[in-house]
ZABA-207734 format. One record per residue: x, y, z of N, C-alpha, C in turn; residue number from 1. Coordinates in Angstrom, 1 decimal. Layout:
// ZABA-207734
REC    n.c1    n.c2    n.c3   ca.c1   ca.c2   ca.c3    c.c1    c.c2    c.c3  seq
REC       X       Y       Z       X       Y       Z       X       Y       Z  NUM
...
***
This chain:
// ZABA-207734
REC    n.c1    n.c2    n.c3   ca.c1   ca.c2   ca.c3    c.c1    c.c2    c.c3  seq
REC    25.5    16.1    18.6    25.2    14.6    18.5    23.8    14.4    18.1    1
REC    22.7    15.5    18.9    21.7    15.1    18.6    21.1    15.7    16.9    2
REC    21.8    16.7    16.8    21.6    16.9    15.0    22.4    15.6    14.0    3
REC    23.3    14.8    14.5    24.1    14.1    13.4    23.2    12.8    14.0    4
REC    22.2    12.4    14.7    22.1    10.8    15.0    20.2    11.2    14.4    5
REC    19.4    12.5    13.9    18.7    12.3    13.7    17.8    11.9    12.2    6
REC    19.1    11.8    11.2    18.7    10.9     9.8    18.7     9.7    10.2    7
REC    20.3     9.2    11.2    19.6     7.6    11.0    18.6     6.9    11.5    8
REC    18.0     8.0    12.6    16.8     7.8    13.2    15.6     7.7    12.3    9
REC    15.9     8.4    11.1    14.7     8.4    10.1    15.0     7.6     9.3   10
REC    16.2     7.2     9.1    16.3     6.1     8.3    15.5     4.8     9.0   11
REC    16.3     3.9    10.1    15.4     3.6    10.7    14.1     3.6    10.3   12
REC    13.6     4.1    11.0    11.7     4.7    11.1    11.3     3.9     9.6   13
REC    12.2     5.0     8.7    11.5     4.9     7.2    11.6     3.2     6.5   14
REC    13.0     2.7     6.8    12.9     1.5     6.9    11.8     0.4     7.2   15
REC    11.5     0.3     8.9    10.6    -0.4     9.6     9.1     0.0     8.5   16
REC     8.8     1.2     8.3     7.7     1.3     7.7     7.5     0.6     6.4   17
REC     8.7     0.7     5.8     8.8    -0.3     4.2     8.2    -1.6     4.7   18
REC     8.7    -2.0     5.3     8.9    -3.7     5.5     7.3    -3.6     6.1   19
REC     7.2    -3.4     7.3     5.4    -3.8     7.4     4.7    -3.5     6.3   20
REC     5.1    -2.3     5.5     3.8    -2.4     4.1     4.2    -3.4     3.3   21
REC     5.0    -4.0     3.3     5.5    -4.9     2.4     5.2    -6.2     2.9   22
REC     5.2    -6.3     4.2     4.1    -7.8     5.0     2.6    -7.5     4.5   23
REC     1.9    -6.5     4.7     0.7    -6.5     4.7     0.4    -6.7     3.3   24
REC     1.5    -6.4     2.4     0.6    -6.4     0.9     0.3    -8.1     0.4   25
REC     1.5    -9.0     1.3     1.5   -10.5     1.3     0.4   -10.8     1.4   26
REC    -0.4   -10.1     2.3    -1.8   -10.9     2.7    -3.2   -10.2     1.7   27
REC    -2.7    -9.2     1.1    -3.8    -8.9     0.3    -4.2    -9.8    -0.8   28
REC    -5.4   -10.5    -1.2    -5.6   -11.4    -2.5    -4.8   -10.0    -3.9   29
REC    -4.5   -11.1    -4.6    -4.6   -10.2    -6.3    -5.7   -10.0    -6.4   30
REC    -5.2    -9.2    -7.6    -6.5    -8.2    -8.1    -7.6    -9.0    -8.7   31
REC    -7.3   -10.0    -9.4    -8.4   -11.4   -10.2    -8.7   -11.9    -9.3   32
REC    -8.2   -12.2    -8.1    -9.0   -12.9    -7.3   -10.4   -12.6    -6.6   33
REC    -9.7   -11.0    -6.4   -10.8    -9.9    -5.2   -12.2    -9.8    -6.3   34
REC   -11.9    -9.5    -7.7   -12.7    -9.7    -9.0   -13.8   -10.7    -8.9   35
REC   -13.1   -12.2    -8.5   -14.0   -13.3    -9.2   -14.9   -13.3    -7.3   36
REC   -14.6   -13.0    -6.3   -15.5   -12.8    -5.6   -17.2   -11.7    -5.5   37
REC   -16.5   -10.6    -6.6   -18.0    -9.9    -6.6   -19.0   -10.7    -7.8   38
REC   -20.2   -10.9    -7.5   -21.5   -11.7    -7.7   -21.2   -11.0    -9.4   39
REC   -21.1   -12.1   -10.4   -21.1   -11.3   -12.0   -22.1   -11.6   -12.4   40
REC   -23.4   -10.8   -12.5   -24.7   -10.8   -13.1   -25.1   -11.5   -14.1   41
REC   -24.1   -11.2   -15.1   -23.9   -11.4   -16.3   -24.0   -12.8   -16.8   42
REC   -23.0   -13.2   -16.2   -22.6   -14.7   -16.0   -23.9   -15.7   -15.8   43
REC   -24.7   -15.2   -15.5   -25.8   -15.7   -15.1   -26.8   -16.3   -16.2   44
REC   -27.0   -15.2   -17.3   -27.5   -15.1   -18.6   -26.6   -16.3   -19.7   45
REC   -27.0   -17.2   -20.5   -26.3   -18.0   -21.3   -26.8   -17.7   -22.4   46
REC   -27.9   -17.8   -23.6   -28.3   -17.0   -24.2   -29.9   -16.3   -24.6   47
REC   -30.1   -15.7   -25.4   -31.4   -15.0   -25.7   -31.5   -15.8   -27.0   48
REC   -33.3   -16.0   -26.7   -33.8   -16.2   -27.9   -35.2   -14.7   -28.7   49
REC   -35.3   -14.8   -29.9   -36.3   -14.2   -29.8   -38.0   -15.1   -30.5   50
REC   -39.3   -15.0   -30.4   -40.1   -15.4   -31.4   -41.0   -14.6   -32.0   51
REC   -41.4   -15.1   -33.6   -42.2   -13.9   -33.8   -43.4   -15.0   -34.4   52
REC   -44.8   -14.8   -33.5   -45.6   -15.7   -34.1   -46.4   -15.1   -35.2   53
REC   -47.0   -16.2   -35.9   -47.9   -15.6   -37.6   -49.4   -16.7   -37.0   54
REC   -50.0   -16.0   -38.2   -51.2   -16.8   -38.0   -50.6   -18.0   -38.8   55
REC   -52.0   -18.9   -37.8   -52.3   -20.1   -39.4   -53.6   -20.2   -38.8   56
REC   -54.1   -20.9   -40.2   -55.6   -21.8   -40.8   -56.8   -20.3   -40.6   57
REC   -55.3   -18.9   -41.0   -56.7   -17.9   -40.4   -57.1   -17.8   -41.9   58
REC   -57.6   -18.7   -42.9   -57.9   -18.4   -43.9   -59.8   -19.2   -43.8   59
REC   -59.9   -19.9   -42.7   -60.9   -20.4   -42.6   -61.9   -20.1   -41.6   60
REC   -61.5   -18.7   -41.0   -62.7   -17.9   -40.2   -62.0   -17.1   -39.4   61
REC   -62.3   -15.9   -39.3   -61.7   -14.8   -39.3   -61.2   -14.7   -37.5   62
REC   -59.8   -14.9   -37.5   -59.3   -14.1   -36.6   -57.7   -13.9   -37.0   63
REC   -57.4   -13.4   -36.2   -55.3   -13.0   -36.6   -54.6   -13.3   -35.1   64
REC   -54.7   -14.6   -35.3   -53.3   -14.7   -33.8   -52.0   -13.9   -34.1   65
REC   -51.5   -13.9   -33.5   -50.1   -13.0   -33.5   -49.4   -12.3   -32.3   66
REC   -48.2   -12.8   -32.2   -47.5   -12.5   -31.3   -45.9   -12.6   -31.1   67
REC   -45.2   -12.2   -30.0   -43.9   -12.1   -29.9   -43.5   -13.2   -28.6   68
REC   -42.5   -13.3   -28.9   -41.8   -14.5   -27.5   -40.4   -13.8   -27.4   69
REC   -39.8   -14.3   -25.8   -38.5   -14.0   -25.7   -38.4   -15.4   -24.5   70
REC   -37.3   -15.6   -25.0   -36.5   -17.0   -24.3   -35.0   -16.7   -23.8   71
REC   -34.7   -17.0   -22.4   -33.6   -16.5   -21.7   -33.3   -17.9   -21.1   72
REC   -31.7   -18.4   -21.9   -31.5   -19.5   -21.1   -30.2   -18.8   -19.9   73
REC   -30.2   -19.2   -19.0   -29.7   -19.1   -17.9   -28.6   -20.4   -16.9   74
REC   -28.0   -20.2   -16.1   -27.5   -21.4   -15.6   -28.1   -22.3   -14.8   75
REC   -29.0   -21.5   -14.5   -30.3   -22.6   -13.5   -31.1   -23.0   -14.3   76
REC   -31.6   -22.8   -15.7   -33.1   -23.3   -16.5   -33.0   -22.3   -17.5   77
REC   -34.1   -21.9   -18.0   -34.6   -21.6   -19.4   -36.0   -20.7   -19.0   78
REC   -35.8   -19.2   -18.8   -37.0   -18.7   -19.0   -37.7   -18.3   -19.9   79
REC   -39.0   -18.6   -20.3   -40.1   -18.0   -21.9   -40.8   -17.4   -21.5   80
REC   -41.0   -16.2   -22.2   -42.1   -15.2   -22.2   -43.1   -15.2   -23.7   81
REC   -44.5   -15.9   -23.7   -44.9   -15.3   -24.9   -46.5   -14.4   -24.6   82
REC   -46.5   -13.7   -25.5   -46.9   -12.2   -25.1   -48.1   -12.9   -27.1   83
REC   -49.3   -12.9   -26.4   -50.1   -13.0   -27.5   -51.7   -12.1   -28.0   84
REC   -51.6   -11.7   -28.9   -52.5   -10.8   -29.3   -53.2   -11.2   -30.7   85
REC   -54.9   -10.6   -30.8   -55.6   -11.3   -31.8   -56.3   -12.4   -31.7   86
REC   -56.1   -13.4   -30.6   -56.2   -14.7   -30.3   -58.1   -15.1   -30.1   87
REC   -58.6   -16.3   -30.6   -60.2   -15.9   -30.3   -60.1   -15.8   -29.0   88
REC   -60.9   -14.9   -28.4   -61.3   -14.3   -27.6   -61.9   -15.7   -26.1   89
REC   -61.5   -15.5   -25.1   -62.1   -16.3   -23.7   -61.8   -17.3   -24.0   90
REC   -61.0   -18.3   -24.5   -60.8   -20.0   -25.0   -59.3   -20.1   -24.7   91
REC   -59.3   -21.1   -23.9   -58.0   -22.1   -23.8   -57.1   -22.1   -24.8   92
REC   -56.0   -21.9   -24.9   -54.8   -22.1   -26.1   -53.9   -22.8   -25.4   93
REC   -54.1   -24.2   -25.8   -52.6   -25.0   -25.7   -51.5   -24.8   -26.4   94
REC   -50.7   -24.8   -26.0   -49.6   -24.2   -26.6   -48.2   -25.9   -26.7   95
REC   -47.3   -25.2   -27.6   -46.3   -26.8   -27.4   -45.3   -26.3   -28.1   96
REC   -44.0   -26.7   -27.9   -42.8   -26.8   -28.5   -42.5   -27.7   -28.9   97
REC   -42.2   -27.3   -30.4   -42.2   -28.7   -31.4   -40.7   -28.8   -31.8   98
REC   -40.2   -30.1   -32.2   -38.4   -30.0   -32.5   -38.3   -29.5   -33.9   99
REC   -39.4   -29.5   -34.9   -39.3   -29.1   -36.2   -38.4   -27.5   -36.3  100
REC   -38.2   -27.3   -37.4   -37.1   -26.3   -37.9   -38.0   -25.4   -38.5  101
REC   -39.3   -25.2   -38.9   -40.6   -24.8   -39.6   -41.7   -24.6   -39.3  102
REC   -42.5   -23.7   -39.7   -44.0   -23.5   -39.5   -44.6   -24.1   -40.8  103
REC   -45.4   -24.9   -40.4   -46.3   -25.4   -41.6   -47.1   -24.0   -42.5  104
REC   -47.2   -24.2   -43.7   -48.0   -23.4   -44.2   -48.8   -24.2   -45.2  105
REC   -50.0   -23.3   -46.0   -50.9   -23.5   -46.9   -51.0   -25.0   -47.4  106
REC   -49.5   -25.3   -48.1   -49.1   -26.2   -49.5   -49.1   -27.4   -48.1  107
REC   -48.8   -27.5   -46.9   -48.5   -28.6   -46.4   -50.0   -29.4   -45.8  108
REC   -51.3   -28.7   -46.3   -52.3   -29.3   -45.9   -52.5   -30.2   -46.7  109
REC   -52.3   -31.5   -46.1   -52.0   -33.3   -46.8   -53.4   -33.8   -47.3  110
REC   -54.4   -33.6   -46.0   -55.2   -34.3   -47.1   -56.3   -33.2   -47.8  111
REC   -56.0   -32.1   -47.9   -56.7   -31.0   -49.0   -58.5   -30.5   -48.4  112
REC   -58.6   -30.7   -46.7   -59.7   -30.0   -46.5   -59.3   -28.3   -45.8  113
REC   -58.6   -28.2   -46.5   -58.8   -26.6   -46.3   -58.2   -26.2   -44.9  114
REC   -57.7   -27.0   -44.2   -57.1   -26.5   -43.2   -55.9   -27.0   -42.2  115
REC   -54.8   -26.7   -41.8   -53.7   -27.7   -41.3   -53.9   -28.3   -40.1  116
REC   -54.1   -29.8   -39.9   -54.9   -30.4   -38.0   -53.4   -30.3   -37.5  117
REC   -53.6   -30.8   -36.1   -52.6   -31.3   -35.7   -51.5   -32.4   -36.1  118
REC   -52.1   -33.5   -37.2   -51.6   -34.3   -37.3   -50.7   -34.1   -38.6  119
REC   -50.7   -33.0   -39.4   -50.2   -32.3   -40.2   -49.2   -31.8   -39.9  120
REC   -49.3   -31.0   -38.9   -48.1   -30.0   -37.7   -47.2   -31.0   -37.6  121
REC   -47.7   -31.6   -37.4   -46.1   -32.8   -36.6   -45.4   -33.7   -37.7  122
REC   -46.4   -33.6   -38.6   -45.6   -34.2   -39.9   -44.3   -33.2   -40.3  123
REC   -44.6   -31.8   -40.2   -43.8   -30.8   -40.9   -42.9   -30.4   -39.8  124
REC   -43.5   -30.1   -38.5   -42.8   -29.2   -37.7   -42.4   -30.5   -36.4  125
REC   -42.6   -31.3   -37.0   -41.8   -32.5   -35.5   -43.1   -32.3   -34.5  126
REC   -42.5   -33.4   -33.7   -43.3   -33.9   -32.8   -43.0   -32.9   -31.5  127
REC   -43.9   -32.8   -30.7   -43.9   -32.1   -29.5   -42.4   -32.0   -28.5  128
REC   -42.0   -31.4   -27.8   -41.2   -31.8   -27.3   -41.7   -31.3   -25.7  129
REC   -42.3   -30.1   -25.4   -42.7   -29.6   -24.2   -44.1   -29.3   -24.5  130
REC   -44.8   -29.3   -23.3   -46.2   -28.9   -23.1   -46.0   -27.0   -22.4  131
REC   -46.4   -26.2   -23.1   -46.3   -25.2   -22.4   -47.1   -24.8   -21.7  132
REC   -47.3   -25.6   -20.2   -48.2   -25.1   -19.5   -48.0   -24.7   -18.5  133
REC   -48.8   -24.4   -17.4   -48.1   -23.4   -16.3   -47.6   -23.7   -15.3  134
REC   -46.8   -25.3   -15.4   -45.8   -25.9   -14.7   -45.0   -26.7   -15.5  135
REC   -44.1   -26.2   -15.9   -43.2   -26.7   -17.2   -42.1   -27.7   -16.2  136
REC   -42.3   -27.8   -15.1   -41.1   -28.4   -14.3   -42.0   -29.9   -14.0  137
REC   -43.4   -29.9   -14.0   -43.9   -31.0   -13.8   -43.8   -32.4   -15.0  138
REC   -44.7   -31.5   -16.1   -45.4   -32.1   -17.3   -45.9   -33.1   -17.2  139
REC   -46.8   -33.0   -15.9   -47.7   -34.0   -15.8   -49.3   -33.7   -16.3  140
REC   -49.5   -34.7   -17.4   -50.6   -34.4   -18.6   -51.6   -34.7   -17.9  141
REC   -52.2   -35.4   -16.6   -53.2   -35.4   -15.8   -53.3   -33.7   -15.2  142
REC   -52.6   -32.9   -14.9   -52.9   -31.5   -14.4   -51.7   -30.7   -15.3  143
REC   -52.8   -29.9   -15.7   -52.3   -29.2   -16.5   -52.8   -27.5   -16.8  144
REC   -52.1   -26.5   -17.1   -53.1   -25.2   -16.9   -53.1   -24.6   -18.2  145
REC   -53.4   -24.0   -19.1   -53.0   -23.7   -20.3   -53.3   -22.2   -20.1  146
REC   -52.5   -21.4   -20.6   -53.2   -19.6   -21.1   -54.7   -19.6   -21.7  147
REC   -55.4   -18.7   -20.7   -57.1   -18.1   -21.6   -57.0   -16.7   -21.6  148
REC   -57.1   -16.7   -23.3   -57.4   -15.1   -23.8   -58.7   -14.4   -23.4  149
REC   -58.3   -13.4   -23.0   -59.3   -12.7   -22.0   -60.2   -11.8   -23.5  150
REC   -60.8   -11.3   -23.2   -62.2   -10.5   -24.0   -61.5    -9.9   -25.3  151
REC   -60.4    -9.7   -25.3   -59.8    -8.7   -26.8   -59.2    -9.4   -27.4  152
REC   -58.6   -11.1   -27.0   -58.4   -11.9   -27.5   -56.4   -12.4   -27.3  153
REC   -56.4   -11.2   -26.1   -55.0   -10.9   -25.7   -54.5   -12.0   -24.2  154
REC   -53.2   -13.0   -24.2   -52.9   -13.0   -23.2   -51.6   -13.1   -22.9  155
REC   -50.8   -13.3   -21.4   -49.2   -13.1   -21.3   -49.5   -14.3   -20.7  156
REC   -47.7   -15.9   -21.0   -47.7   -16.5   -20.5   -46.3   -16.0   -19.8  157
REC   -45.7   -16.3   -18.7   -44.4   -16.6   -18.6   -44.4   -17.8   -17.3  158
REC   -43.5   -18.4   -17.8   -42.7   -19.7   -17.1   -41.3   -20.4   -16.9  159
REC   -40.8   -20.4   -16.2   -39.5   -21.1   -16.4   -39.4   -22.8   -15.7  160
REC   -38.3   -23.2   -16.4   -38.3   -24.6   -16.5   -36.6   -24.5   -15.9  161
REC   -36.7   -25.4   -15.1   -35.1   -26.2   -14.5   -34.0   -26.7   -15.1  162
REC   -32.7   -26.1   -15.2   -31.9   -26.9   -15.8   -32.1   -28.5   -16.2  163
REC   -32.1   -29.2   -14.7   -32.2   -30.6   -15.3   -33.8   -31.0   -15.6  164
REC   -34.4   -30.5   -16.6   -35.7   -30.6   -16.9   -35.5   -30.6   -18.4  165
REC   -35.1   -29.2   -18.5   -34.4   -28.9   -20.2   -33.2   -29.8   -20.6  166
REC   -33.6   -30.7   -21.2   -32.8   -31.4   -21.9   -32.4   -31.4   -23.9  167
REC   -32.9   -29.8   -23.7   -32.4   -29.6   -25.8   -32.3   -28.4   -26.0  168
REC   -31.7   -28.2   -27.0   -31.4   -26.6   -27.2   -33.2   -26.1   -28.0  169
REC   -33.0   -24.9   -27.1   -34.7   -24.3   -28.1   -34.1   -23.8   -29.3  170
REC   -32.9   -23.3   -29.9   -32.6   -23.1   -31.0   -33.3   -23.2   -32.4  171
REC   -33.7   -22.9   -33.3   -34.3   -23.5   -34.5   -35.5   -24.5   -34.1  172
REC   -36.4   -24.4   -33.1   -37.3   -25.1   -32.8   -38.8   -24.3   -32.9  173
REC   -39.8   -24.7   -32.6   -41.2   -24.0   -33.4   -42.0   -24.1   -31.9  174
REC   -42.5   -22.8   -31.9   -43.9   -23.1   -30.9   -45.3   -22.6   -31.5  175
REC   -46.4   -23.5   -31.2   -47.2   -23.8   -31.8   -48.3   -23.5   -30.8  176
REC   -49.1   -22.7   -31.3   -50.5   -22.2   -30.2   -51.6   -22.8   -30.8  177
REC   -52.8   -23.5   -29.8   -53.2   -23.9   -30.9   -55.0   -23.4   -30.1  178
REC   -56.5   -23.7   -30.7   -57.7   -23.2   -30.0   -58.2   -22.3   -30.4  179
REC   -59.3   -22.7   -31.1   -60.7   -22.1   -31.8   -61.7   -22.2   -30.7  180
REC   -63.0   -21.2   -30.9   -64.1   -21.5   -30.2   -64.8   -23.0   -30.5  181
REC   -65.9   -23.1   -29.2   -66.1   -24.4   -29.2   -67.2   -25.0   -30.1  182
REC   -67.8   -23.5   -30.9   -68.8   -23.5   -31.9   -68.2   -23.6   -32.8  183
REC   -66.6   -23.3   -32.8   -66.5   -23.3   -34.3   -67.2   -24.4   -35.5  184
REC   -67.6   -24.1   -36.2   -67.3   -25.7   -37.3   -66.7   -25.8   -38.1  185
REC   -65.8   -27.2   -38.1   -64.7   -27.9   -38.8   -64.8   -29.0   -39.6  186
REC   -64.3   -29.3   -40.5   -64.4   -30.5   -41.2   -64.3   -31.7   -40.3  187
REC   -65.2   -33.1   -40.2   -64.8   -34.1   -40.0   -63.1   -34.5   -40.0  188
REC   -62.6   -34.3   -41.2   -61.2   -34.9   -41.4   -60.4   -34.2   -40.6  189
REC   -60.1   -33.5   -39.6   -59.5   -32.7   -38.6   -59.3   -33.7   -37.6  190
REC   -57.8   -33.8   -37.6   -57.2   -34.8   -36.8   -57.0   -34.3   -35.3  191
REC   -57.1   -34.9   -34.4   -57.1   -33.7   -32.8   -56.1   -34.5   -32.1  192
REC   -55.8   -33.7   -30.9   -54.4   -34.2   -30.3   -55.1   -34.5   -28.8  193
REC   -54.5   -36.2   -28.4   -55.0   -36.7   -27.7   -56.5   -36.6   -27.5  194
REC   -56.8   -36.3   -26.5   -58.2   -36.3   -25.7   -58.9   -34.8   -26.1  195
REC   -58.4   -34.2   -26.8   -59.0   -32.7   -27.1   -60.0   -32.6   -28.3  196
REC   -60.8   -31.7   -27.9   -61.8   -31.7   -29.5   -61.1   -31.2   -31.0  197
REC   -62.0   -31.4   -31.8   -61.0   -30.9   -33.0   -60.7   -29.3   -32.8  198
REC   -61.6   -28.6   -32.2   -61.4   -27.0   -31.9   -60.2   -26.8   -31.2  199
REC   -60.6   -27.2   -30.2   -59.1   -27.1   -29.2   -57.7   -27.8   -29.9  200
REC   -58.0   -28.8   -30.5   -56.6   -29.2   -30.7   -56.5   -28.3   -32.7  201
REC   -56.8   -27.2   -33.4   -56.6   -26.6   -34.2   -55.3   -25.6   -34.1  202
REC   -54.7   -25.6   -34.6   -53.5   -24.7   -34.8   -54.2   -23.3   -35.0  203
REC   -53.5   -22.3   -34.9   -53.5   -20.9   -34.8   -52.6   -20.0   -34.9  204
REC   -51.4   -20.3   -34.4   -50.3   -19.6   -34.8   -48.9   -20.3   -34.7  205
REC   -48.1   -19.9   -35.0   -46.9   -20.5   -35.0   -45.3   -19.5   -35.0  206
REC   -44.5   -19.9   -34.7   -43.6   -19.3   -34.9   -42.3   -19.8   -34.3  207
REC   -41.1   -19.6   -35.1   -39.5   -20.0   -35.2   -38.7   -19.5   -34.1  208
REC   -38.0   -20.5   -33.2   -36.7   -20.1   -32.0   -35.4   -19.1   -33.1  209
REC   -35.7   -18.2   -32.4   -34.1   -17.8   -33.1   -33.3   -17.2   -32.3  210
REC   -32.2   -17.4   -32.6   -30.8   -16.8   -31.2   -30.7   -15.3   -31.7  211
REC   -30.4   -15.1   -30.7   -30.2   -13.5   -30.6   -28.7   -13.4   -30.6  212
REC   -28.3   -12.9   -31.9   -26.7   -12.7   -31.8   -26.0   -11.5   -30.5  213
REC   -24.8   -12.0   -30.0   -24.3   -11.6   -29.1   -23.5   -10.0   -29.1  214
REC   -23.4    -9.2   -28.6   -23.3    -8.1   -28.9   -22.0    -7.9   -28.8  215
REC   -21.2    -7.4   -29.6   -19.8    -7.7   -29.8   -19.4    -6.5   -29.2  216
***
């Protein structure tokens, strides 16, 4: 009896065992679900920009601004990096993001003294849209900090700005560096921005937002 009653004994057994793994698997989440719980990095990232700045007005005293940018919009804000080299040397550069689609060049200097003001820039490349200074969350033009190129004429900005701050796409948009020495000399006709001298408010470099296509 006890050799013929011990299969159904294992039947049994093997039974009971089915059915609890078959309760517990009820309580396991699916596989997408357990997924959308681990932290996706990625997700985080919305797109890349890149910039490549050129000189300008370096035809009327010798220096070569020039530099690179990278822009990372994100779900919280918009971070910019611009990385500048050549720049005159120890002097304040205000910098700005303009809505224009363009860098002004040569042919766009309007009234023909030899060099592009500020008031030229905004004819071609749009009017300002951000102050890039080193509180882009404020943009309060009473306090304000701008990048100073140190001795070789090199400096790094980076800053990030708040979703609800950024209100436009950087896309196809221009940033504009601008600050000569305070000796320089300039033509009278040199239009300046706001409260700045004609030096300070001088363009210097420029350069175009572009998206960084997505990696397929």
């Amino acid at each position: 009896m006890v050799i013929k009653s011990f299969p159904l004994i294992y039947l049994l057994g093997s039974t009971l065992l089915w059915s609890c793994g078959k309760e517990d698997k009820k309580h396991l989440p699916p596989p997408h679900e357990a997924q959308e719980e681990r932290p996706n990095e990625e997700g985080l990232k919305t797109g890349s920009y890149r910039i490549i700045l050129s000189p300008l007005n370096n035809q009327a005293f010798k220096h070569l601004s020039n530099g690179t940018g990278n822009i990372e919009t994100l779900n919280e804000g918009m971070a910019l990096q611009i990385k500048m080299v050549g720049t005159p040397a120890e002097v304040t550069h205000h910098q700005y993001l303009h809505d224009g689609k363009s860098c002004p060049e040569e042919d766009h200097d309007i009234n023909k003294d030899g060099l592009i003001d500020a008031d030229e820039v905004i004819k071609f490349s749009g009017k300002r849209l951000m102050d890039l200074d080193a509180d882009l969350n404020s943009q309060d033009p009473l306090n304000q900090e701008f990048p100073r190129a140190d001795r070789s004429g090199h400096y790094m900005y980076t800053e990030m700005v708040k979703l609800e701050v950024l209100d436009f796409d950087p896309q196809e948009k221009v940033i504009i560096v601008y600050g000569v020495p305070a000796k320089t000399p300039l033509p009278e006709t040199i239009e300046t921005l706001n409260e700045l001298s004609s030096q300070e408010s001088l363009p210097i470099a420029c350069g175009k937002i572009m998206k960084v296509p997505e990696e397929e």
